[in-house]
ZAMI-315761 format. One line per 5 residues: number of its first residue (from 1); their letters; for each residue x, y, z of C-alpha. Coordinates in steps of 0.5 Angstrom, whole numbers, plus 2048, in hexadecimal, padded with zeros to 3 digits. Layout:
<nodes>
NUM) a) X Y Z; ...
</nodes>
This chain:
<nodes>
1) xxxxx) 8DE 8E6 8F2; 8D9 8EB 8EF; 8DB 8EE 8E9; 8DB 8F6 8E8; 8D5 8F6 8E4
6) xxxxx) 8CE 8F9 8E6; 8C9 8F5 8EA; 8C3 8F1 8E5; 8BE 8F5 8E8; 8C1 8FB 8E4
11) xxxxx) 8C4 8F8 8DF; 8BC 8F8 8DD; 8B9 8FE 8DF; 8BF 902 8DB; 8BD 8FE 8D5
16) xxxxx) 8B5 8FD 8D6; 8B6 8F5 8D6; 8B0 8F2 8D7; 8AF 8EB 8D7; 8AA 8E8 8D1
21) xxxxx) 8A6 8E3 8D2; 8A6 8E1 8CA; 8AE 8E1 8CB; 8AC 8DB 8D1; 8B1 8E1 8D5
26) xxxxx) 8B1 8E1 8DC; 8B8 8E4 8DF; 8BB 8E1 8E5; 8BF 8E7 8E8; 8C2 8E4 8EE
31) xxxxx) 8C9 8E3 8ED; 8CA 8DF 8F3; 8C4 8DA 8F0; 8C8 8DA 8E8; 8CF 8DA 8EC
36) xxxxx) 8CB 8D2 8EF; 8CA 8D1 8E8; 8D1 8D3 8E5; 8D3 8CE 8EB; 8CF 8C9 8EA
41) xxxxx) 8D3 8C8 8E2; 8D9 8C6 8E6; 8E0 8C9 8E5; 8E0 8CE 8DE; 8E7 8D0 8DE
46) xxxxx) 8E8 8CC 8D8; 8E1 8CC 8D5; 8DE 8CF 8CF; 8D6 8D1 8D2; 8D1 8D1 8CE
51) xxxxx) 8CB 8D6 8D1; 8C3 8D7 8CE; 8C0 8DC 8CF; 8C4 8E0 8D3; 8BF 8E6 8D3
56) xxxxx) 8C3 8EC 8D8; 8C8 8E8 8D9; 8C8 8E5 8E1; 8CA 8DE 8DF; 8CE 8E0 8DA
61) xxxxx) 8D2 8E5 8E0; 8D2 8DF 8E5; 8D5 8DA 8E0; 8DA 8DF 8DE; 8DC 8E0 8E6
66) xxxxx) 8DC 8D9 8E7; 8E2 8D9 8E2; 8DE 8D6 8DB; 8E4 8D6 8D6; 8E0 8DA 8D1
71) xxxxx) 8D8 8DA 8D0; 8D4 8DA 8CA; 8CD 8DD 8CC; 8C7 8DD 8C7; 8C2 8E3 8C7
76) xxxxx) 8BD 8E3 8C3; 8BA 8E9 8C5; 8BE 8EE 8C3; 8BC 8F5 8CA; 8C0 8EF 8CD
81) xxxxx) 8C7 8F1 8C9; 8C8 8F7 8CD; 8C8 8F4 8D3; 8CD 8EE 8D2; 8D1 8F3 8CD
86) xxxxx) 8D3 8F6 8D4; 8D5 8EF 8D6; 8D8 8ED 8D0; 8DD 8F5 8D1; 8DE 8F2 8DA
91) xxxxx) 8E1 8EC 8D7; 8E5 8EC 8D1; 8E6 8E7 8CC; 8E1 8E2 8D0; 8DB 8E4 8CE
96) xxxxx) 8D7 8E2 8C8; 8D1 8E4 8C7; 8CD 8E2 8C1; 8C5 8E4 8BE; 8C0 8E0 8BB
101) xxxxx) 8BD 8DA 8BD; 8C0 8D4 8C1; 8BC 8CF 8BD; 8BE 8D2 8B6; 8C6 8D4 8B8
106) xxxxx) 8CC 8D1 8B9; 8D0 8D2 8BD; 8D6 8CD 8BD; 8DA 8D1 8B8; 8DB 8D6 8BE
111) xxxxx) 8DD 8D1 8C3; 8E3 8CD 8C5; 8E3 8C5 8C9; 8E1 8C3 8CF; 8DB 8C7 8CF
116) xxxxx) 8D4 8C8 8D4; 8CD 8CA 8D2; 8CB 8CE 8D8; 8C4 8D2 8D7; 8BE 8D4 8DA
121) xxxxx) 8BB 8D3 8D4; 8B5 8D7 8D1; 8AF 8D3 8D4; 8AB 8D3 8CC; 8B2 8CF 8C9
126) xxxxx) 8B4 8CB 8D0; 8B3 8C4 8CE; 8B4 8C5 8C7; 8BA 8C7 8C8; 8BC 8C1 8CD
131) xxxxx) 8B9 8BB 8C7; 8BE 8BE 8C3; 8C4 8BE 8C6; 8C2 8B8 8C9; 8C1 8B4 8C2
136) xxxxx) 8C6 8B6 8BE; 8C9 8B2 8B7; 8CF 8B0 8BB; 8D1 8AE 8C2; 8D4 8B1 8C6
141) xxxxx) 8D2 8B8 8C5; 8D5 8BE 8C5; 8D3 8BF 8CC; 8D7 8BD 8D2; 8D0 8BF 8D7
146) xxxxx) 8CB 8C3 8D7; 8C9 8C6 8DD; 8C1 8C9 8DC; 8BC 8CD 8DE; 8B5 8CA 8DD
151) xxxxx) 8AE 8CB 8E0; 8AD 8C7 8E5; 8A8 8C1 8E1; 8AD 8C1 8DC; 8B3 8C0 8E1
156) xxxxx) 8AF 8BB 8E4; 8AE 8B7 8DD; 8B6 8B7 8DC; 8B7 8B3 8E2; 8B1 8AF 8E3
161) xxxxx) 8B1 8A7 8E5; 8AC 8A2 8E2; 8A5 8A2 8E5; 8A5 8AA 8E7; 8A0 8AE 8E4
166) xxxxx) 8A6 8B2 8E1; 8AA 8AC 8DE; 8AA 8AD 8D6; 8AD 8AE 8D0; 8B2 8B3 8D2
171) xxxxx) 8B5 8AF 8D8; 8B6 8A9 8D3; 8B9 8AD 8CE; 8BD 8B2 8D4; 8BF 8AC 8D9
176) xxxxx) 8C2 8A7 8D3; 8C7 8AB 8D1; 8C8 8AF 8D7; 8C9 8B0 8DE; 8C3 8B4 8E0
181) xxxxx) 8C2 8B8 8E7; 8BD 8BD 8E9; 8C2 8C1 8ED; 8BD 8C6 8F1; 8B6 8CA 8F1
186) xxxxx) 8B6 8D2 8EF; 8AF 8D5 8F2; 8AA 8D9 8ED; 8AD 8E0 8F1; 8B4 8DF 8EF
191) xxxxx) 8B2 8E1 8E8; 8B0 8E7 8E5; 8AB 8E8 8E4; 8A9 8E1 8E7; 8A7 8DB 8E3
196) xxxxx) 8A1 8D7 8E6; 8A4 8D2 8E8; 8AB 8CF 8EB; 8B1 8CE 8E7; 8B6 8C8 8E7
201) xxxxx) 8BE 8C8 8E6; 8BF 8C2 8E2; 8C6 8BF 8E1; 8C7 8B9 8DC; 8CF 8B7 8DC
206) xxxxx) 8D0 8B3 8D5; 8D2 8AC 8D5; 8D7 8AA 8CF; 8D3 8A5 8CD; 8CB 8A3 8CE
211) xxxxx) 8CA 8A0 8D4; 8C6 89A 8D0; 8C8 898 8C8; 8C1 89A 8C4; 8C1 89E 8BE
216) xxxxx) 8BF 8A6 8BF; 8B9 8A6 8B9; 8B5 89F 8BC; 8B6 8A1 8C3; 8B3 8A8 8C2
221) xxxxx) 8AD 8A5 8BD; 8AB 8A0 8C3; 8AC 8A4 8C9; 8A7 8AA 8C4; 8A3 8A5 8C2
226) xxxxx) 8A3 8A1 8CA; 8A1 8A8 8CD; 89D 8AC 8C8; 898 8A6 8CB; 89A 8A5 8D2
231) xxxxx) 894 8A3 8D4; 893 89E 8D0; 897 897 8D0; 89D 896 8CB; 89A 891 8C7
236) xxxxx) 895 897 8C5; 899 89C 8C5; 89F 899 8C2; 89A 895 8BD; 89C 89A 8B7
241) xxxxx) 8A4 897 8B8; 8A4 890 8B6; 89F 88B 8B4; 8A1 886 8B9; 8A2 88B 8BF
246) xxxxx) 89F 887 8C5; 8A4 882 8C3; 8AA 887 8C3; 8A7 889 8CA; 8A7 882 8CD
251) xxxxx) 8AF 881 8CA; 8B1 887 8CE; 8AD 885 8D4; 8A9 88B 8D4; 8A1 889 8D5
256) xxxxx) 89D 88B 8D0; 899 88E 8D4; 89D 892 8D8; 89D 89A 8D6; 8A2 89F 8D4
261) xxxxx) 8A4 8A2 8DB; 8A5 89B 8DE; 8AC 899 8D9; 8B3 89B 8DB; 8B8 89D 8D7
266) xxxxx) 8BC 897 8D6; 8B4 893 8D4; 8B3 899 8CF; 8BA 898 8CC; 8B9 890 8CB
271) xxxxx) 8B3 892 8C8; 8B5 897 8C2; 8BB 891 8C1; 8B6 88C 8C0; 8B2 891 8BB
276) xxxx) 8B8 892 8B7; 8BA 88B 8B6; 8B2 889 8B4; 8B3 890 8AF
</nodes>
């Protein structure tokens, strides 16, 4: 059900939005293609979301529509306040919207559990973002799900299965404590001012537990150090971890001539044990 508000397209032509590339803006006008994203992030009725980077607002009006309990948007720029005042008067009391940097603010005393990320998120803070929420002090996180927009490579990295090009750090860090989907492709011409490349909808359900026991800090050294390197075998990659590597490796039953890309999850996970039982 569309709201009263005007379309996208004139929300930016009266308040002369034009996207900055040094903010990584490109702005998704389609409602129907940010109401799939609202969607994809399940039943909001009883949720508190969680949105970056709202710029004028299409997401923000989508998630709202599709019954978001209440919305706590970050906005750094501040020609997009306007815009998403007028979103904030159309649904009273539901939206709250916030400026400044995502990377510097924090939002949780302005939201209320369960609660879901849903952004297309500024494509220069994309993956620091990510590497946040999914490293935090403790688990389970604030977070039930986060339901993101990435560039398609990036997109592609979260999800990515030993031996691809694309598996790395993040699919290991996104897969050992979430279920991590990649939802559906959006093309370049779906953006304004379209972007150079496609984009991704990625899905990340959190697990209550990681999936294998490791500790968070020697996981992501070895992975960093494993694939900082990922041409070289691990007994020369990770030669800085422990004098006796090479016989650590063998323990776990990863040759130590095998690269970064051919360990799984679970291997990588025995690995960082096995590291904090030598330390």
């Amino acid at each position: 059900m569309p709201d009263a508000l005007p379309p996208l397209r004139e929300v930016i032509a009266k308040y002369e939005l034009r996207a900055k590339k040094q903010l990584g803006q490109n702005f998704l006008l389609d409602l129907n293609l940010t109401s799939k994203i609202a969607r994809r992030a399940g039943d909001l009725a009883q949720c508190d979301v969680l949105e970056i980077g709202p710029g004028p607002g299409g997401l923000t009006r989508a998630l709202l529509m599709e019954g978001a309990r209440h919305v706590v948007a970050i906005e750094r720029d501040a020609r997009c306040l306007p815009a998403l005042a007028e979103i904030e008067a159309a649904y009273p009391g539901r939206l709250t919207v916030l400026e400044g940097d995502a990377l510097a603010l924090d939002p949780l005393p302005h939201l209320t559990p369960p609660i879901r990320i849903v952004a297309n998120l500024p494509y220069n803070v994309g993956t620091e973002l990510l590497l946040r929420w999914l490293t935090p002090d403790t688990w389970p996180p604030f977070w039930q799900s986060l339901t993101l927009m990435f560039q398609k490579e990036v997109a592609e990295r979260i999800v990515a299965q030993p031996g691809s090009k694309a598996y790395g750090r993040l699919s290991i860090l996104a897969q050992w404590r979430c279920d991590a989907r990649l939802a559906f492709t959006l093309p370049p011409q779906a953006f304004t001012p379209p972007p150079k490349v496609s984009s991704a909808v990625v899905q990340l359900d959190r697990l209550e537990a990681p999936r294998y026991p490791a500790d968070p800090q020697i996981l992501s050294d070895v992975v960093a150090r494993a694939f900082n390197q990922r041409r070289k075998m691990l007994r020369a990659s990770l030669r800085g971890l422990l004098p006796d590597i090479e016989e650590v490796l063998t323990g776990v039953g990863i040759a130590p001539t095998q690269r970064a890309e051919e360990i799984g999850l679970e291997a990588f996970c025995a690995l960082a044990r096995a590291v904090a039982e030598r330390r």
